[in-house]
C-alpha positions as CSV (number, residue, x, y, z in Angstrom):
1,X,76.1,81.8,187.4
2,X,77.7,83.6,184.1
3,X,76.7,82.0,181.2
4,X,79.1,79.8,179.3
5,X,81.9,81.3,177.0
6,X,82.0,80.7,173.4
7,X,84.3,77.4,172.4
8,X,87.1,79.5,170.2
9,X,87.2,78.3,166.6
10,X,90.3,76.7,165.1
11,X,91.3,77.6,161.4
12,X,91.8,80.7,159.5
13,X,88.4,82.7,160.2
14,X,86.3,83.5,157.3
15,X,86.1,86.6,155.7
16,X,83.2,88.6,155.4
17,X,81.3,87.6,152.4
18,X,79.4,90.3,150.9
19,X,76.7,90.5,149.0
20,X,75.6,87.4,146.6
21,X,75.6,88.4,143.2
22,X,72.6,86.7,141.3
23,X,73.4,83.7,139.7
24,X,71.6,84.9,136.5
25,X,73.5,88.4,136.5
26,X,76.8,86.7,137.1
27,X,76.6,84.2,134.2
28,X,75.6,87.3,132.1
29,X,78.5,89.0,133.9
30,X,80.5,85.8,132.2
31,X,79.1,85.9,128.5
32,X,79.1,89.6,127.8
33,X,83.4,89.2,129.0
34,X,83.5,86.5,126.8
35,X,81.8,88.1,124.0
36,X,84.1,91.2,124.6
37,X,87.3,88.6,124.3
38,X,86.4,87.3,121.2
39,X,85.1,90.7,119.3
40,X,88.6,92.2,120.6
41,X,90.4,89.1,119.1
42,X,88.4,89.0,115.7
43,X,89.0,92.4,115.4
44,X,93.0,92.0,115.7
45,X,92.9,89.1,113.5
46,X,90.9,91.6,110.8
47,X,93.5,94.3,111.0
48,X,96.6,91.9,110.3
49,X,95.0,90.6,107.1
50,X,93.6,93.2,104.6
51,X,90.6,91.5,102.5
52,X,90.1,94.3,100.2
53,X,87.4,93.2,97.6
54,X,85.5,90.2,99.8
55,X,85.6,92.9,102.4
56,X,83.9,95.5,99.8
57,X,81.7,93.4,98.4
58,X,80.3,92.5,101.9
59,X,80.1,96.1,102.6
60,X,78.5,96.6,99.1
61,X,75.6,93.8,100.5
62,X,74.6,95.7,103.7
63,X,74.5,99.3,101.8
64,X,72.5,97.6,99.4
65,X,69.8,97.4,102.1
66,X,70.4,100.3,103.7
67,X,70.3,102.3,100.4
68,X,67.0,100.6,100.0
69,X,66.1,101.9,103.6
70,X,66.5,105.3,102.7
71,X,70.7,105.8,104.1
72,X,71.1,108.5,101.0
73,X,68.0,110.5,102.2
74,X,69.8,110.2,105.6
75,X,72.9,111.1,104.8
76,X,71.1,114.5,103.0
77,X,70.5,115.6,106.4
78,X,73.7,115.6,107.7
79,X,75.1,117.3,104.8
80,X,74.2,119.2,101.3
81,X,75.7,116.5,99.1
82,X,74.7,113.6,101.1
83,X,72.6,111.9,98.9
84,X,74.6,112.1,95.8
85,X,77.9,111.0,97.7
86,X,76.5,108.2,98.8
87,X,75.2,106.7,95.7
88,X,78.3,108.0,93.6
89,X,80.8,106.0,96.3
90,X,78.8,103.0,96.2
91,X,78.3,102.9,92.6
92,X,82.1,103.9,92.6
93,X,82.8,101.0,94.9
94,X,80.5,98.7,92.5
95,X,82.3,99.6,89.1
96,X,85.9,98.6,91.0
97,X,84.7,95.8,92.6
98,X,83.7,94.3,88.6
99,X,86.9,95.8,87.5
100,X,88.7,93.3,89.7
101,X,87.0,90.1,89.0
102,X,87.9,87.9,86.2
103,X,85.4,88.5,82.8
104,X,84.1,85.3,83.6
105,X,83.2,85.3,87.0
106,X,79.2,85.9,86.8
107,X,79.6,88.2,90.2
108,X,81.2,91.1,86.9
109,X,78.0,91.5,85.9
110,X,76.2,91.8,88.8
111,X,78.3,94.8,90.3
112,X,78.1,96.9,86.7
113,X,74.5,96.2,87.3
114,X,74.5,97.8,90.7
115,X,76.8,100.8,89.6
116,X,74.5,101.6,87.0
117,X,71.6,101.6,89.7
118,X,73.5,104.4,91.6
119,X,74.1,106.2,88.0
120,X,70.6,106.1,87.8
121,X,69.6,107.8,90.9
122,X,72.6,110.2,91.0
123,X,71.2,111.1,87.9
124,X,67.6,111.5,89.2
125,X,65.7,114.9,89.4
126,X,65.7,113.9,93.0
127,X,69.3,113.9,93.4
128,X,69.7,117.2,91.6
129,X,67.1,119.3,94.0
130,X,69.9,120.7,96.3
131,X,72.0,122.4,93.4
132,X,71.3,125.1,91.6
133,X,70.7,124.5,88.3
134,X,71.7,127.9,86.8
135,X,75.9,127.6,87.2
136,X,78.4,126.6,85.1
137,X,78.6,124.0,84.7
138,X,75.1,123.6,85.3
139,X,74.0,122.0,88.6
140,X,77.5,123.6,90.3
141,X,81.0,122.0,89.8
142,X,80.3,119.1,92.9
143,X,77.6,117.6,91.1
144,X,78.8,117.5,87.1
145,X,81.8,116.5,88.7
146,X,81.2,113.9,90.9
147,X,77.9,112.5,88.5
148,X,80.5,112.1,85.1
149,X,83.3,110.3,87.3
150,X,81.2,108.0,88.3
151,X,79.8,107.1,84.8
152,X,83.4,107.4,84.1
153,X,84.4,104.7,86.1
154,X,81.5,102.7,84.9
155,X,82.4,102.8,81.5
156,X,86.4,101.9,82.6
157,X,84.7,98.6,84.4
158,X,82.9,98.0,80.9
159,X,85.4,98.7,78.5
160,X,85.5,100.3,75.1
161,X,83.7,97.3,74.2
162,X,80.9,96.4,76.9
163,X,78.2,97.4,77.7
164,X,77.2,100.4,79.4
165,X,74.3,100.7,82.1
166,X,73.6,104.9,81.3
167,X,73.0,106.6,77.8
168,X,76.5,107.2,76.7
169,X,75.4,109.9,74.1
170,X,74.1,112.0,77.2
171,X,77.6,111.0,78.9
172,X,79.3,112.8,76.0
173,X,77.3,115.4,76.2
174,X,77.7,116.4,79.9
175,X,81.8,116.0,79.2
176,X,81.6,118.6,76.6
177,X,79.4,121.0,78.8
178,X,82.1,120.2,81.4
179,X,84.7,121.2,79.4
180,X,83.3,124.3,78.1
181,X,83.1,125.4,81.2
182,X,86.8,124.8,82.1
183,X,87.8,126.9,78.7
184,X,85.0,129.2,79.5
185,X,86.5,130.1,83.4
186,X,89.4,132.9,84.4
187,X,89.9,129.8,87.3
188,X,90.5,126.0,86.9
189,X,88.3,125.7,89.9
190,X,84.8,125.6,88.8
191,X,81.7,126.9,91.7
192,X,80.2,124.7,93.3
193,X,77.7,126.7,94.5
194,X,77.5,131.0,93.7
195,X,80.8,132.4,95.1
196,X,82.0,128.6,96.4
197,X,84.9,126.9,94.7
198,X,86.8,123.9,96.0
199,X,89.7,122.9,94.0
200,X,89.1,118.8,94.5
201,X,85.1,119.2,92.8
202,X,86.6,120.2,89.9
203,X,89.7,118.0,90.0
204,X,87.2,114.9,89.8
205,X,85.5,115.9,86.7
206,X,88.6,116.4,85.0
207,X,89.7,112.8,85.7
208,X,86.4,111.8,84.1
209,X,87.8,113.7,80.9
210,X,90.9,112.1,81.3
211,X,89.1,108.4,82.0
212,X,86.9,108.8,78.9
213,X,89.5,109.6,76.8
214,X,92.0,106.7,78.0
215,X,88.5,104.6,77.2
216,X,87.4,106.3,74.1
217,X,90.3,107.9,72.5
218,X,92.2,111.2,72.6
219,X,89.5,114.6,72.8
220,X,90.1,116.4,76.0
221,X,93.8,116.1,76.4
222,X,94.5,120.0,75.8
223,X,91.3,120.9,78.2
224,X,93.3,118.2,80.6
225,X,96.7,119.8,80.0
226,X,95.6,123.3,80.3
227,X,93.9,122.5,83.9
228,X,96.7,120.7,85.5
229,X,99.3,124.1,84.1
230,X,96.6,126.4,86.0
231,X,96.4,124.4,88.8
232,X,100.1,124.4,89.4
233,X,99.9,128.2,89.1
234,X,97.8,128.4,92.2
235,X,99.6,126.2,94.6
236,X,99.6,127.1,98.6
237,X,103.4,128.2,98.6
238,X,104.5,127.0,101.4
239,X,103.6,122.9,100.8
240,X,103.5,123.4,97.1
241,X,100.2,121.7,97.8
242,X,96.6,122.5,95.8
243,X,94.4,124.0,98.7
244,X,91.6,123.2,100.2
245,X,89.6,125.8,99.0
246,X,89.5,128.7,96.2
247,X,88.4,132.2,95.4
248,X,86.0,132.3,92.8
249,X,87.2,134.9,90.5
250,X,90.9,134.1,90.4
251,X,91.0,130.9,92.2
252,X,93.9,132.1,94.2
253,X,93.8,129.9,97.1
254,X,91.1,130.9,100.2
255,X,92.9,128.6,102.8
256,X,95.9,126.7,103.3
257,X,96.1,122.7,102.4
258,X,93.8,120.2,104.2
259,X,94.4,116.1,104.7
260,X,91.1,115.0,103.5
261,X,91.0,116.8,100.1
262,X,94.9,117.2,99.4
263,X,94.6,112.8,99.7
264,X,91.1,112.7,97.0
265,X,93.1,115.1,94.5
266,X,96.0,112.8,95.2
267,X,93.7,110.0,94.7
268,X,91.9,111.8,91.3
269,X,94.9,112.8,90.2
270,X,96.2,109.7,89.4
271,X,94.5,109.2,86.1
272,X,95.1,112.9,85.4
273,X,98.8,113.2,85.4
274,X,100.7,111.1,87.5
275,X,104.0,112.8,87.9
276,X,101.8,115.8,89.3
277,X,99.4,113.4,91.3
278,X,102.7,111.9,93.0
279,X,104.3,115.2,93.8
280,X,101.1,115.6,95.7
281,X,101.1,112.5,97.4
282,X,104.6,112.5,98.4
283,X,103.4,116.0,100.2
284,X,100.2,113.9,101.6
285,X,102.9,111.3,103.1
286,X,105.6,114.0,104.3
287,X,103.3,117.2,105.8
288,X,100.1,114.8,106.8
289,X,101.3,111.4,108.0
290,X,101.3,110.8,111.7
291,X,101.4,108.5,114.2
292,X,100.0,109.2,117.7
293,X,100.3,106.6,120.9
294,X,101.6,103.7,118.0
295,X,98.3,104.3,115.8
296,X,98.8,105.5,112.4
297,X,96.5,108.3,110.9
298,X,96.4,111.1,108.2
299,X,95.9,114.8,109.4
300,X,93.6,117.1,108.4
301,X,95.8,119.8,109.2
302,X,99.4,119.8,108.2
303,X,101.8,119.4,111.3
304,X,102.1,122.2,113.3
305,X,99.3,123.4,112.4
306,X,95.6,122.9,114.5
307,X,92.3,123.8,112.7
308,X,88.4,123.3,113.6
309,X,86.0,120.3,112.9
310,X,83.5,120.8,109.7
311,X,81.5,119.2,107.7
312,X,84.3,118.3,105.1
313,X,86.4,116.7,108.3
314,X,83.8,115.2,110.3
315,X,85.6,114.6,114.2
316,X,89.3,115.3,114.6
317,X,90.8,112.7,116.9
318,X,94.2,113.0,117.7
319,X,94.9,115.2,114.6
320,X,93.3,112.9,112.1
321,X,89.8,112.9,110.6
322,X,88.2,109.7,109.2
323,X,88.0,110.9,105.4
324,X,91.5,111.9,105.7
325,X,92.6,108.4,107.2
326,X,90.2,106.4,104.4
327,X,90.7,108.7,100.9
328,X,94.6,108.5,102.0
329,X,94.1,105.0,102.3
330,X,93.2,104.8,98.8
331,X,95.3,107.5,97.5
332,X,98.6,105.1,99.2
333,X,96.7,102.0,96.6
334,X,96.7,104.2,93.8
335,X,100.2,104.9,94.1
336,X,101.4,101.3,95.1
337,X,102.2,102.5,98.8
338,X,101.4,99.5,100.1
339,X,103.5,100.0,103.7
340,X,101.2,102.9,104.3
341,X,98.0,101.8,102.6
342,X,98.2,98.4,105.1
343,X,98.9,100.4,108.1
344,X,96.2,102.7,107.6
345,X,93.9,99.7,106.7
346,X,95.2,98.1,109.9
347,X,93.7,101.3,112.3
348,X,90.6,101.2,110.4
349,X,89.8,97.7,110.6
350,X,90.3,98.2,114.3
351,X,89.0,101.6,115.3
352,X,86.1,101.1,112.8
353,X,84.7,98.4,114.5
354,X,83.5,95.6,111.7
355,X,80.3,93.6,112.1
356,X,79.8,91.2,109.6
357,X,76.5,89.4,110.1
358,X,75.1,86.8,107.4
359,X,77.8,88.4,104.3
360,X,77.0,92.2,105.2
361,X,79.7,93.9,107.0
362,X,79.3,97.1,108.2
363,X,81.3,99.5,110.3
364,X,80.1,101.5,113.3
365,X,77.3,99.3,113.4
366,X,76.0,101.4,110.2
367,X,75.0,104.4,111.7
368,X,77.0,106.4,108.9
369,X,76.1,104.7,105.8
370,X,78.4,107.4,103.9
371,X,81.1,106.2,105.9
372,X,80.6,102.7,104.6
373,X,80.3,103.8,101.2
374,X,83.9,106.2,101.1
375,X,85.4,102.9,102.7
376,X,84.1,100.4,100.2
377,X,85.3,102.8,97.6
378,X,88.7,103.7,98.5
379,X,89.4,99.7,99.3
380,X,88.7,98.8,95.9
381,X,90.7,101.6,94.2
382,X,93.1,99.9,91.8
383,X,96.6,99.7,92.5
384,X,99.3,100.8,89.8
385,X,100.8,98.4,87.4
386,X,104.0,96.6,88.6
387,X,105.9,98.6,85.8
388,X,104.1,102.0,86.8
389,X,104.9,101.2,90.9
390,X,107.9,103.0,92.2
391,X,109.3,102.8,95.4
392,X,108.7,105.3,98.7
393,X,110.8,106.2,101.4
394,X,109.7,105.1,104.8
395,X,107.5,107.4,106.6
396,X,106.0,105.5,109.4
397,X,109.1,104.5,112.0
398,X,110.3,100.9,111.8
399,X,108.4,98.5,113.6
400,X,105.3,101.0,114.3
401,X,102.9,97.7,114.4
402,X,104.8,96.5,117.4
403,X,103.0,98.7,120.3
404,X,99.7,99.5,117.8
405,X,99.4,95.2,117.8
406,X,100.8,94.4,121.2
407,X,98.3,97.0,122.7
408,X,95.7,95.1,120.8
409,X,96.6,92.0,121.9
410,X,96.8,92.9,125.3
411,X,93.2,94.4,125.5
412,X,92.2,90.8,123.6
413,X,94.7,88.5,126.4
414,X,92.6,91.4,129.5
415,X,89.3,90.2,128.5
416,X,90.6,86.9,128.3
417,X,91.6,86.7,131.6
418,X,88.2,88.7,132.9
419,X,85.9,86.4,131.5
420,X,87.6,83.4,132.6
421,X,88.2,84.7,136.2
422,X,84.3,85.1,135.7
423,X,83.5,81.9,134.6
424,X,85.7,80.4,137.9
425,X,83.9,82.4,140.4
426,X,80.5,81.5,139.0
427,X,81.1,77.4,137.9
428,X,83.9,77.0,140.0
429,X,83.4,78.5,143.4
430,X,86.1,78.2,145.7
431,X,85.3,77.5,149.9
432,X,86.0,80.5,151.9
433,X,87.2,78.8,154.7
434,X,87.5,76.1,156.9
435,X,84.9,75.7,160.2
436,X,86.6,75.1,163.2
C-alpha cells in the first residue's frame, strides 16, 4: 500500500526565511541608523547657519583642555613649529574672540586672560628649544614673527588704554630687534631657519609693526613701506602673486605661489596695506578658487597646475588642502567676502565633522588640535568696516549650494529611510505568508 500523498497547501507559499538576526544586534542595527540620521541632519543644519564666535568660543573650551593635556607637545611631533602654532592660534583666536564682545560683557576679560596664557608659553624657553637662537632676528623669522603678532593682537583686543597681559616694554623691544633686521637684510624675507626663507613668516611680523603702530602711534611706517616696495619687487610673474617660498640671499622667489600661504599673506596683509593685501586676494579668489562635485574649496596649487603633499599642506583632496580652505576662509572675512567666506564655512562645517559635547566643540573628534586652533582663529578674524567693504565679482557659479545642500540632504533623507525601514522590520514585523 503507498503511503498517503501530501494534502497540497492553498495560498501564496512562503519564502525561505533566512537566518534570524538577533534581536539585540537588530535593535543596535536600528540606533546606530538612527544616530547616523540625526548627526547627518545636525550637521546640514550647522553648515547653513555660520555661528562664528559661539562656535569659537566652544572651540576655545575643548582646546582649553586639550592644551592642558599636552595637544601643543603633540602637535611638536608632527611638525617643527607645532607647539608654538598652536598656542599662537589659540591665543590669536582668544584676543578676537574679546575683540568682538561688548566692554561690558565679563566673558572680555576672560578671553584677554587666556590670550595672555598662550603669550606666556609661546614666550617660554620651552617654546623657543626648536629654533636657533643665533639668526636674525634671533630665534629665526617664524618665531619673532609669529610670537610679536600674537602680542600684537593682544594689545589691539586691549586697546591703547587696557591692560596688557605681557611686559610691553619687552614687546617694544622685540619690534625694534625685528625691524633692525628688516633694514639690516639684502631681502624682505627674513630666515627662518639657516638658508630657509618663507615670504608669509616674515609678512606676519610686519603686520605686528603695522598693528602696534595703529595702537601706539606712528614708528615703523617707513620699515612697513619699504617691505611692502621690496616685496612687490619679487613677485612670481606670472600670478603677480608673493611666492610660497624665497632664496635667502636675494629673496628672489624659490617656487611658484601656493593656496595656503598666498590666503595668510592675504589674510596678514590686511593690516599692512590693503590695496596690496586685496590685489592678492583678488589673485587668491581668481587662480585658487574651485569647486569640485558642487563642494567649494581653495587650491594649494594654482589651476592647472598639480603639486605634492607637505608639511605646510597637510592632505590634498580634490586639489584643496585644509589650511588653504580655513586661512582663505578668514582671508574672504577680512576682506568682507562674505559669499565666499560662507561657502567655504559651509564645506567646513560639513566635511569637518563638529562634535559639540557639554559647550566644547571640536572637529575631527580632536585628533588635530592644531586644526582646531587655525579654525577658531580664522572664524573670529574681523571683518572690514562697512565703509572699508567693497564689492567682489562672483567667483563661485550661481546657485553652487543647490547640489553641495541637496546632496546633503539626501544622505540625511537615506539614513532616514534606513533607520526607519529598521525600526519596521524589528518592532513591526510583517507575516510572511499565509498557511494553507
Amino acid at each position: 500500500m503507498s503511503p498517503p500523498k501530501p494534502r497540497p497547501r492553498h495560498g501564496r507559499p512562503r519564502r525561505p526565511r533566512g537566518p534570524a538576526l538577533h534581536p539585540l544586534r537588530a535593535r543596535a542595527g536600528v540606533v546606530v541608523a538612527t544616530f547616523f540620521a540625526l548627526f547627518l541632519g545636525y550637521l546640514t543644519v550647522q553648515s547653513l547657519r555660520p555661528n562664528r564666535i559661539d562656535g569659537a568660543m566652544a572651540q576655545l573650551r575643548f582646546l582649553s583642555g586639550a592644551l592642558e593635556d599636552g595637544a601643543a607637545d603633540d602637535m611638536q611631533e608632527w611638525f617643527p613649529e607645532g607647539y608654538v602654532f598652536t598656542w599662537a592660534l589659540y591665543g590669536l583666536a582668544s584676543a578676537q574672540v574679546a575683540s568682538a564682545l561688548p566692554l561690558d560683557d565679563p566673558r572680555r576679560a576672560d578671553a584677554l586672560r587666556t590670550a595672555g596664557e598662550a603669550v606666556t608659553h609661546v614666550q617660554s624657553e620651552w617654546a623657543r628649544r626648536t629654533f636657533v637662537r643665533e639668526m636674525t632676528p634671533p630665534y629665526g623669522a617664524f618665531y619673532a614673527s609669529w610670537s610679536l603678532y600674537l602680542r600684537s593682537v593682544v594689545l589691539r583686543a586691549a586697546g591703547p588704554d587696557g591692560s596688557v597681559p605681557f611686559d610691553l616694554a619687552e614687546f617694544e623691544r622685540d619690534l625694534e630687534t625685528f625691524a633692525s633686521a628688516l633694514d639690516a637684510s639684502l631681502t624682505p624675507f627674513l630666515p627662518t631657519y639657516p638658508e630657509a626663507a618663507w615670504p608669509a613668516d616674515t609678512a606676519v611680523g610686519v603686520a605686528a609693526l603695522a598693528i602696534r603702530d595703529a595702537v601706539l602711534g606712528d614708528r615703523y611706517g617707513d620699515v612697513v613701506a619699504r617691505w611692502v616696495a621690496g616685496t612687490r619687487a619679487r613677485l612670481d610673474p606670472e600670478l603677480g602673486a608673493i611666492r610660497h617660498a624665497a632664496g635667502d640671499v636675494a629673496g628672489m622667489p624659490a617656487d611658484g605661489p601656493r593656496g595656503e600661504s598666498l590666503a595668510l599673506m592675504s589674510l596678514v596683509l590686511v593690516d599692512v596695506d590693503e590695496r596690496f593685501a586685496r590685489e592678492q586676494y583678488e589673485i587668491l579668489r581668481n587662480e585658487f578658487v574651485d569647486v569640485r562635485w558642487g563642494i567649494p574649496g581653495v587650491r594649494e596649487y594654482p589651476h592647472g597646475v598639480d603639486g605634492p603633499e607637505d608639511v605646510d599642506s597637510g592632505p590634498i583632496i580634490l586639489g584643496s588642502s585644509g589650511p588653504a580652505v580655513v586661512v582663505g576662509m578668514g582671508a574672504a572675512i577680512a576682506h568682507g567676502d562674505e559669499e565666499l567666506a560662507e561657502a567655504l564655512f559651509s564645506a567646513i562645517e560639513w566635511f569637518g565633522v563638529p562634535l559639540d559635547l557639554f559647550g566644547h566643540r571640536r572637529y575631527a573628534g580632536g585628533i588635530v588640535p592644531v586644526g582646531d586652533a587655525f579654525l577658531a582663529w580664522a572664524r573670529t578674524v574681523p571683518p572690514p568696516r562697512a565703509a572699508e567693504a567693497s564689492g567682489f565679482e562672483r567667483v563661485l557659479p550661481e546657485r553652487w549650494g543647490v547640489p553641495f545642500h541637496g546632496v546633503q540632504l539626501a544622505l540625511t533623507l537615506l539614513m532616514a529611510g534606513v533607520a526607519v525601514g529598521s525600526a519596521r522590520r524589528v518592532w513591526l514585523p510583517l507575516p510572511m505568508g499565509r498557511r494553507g
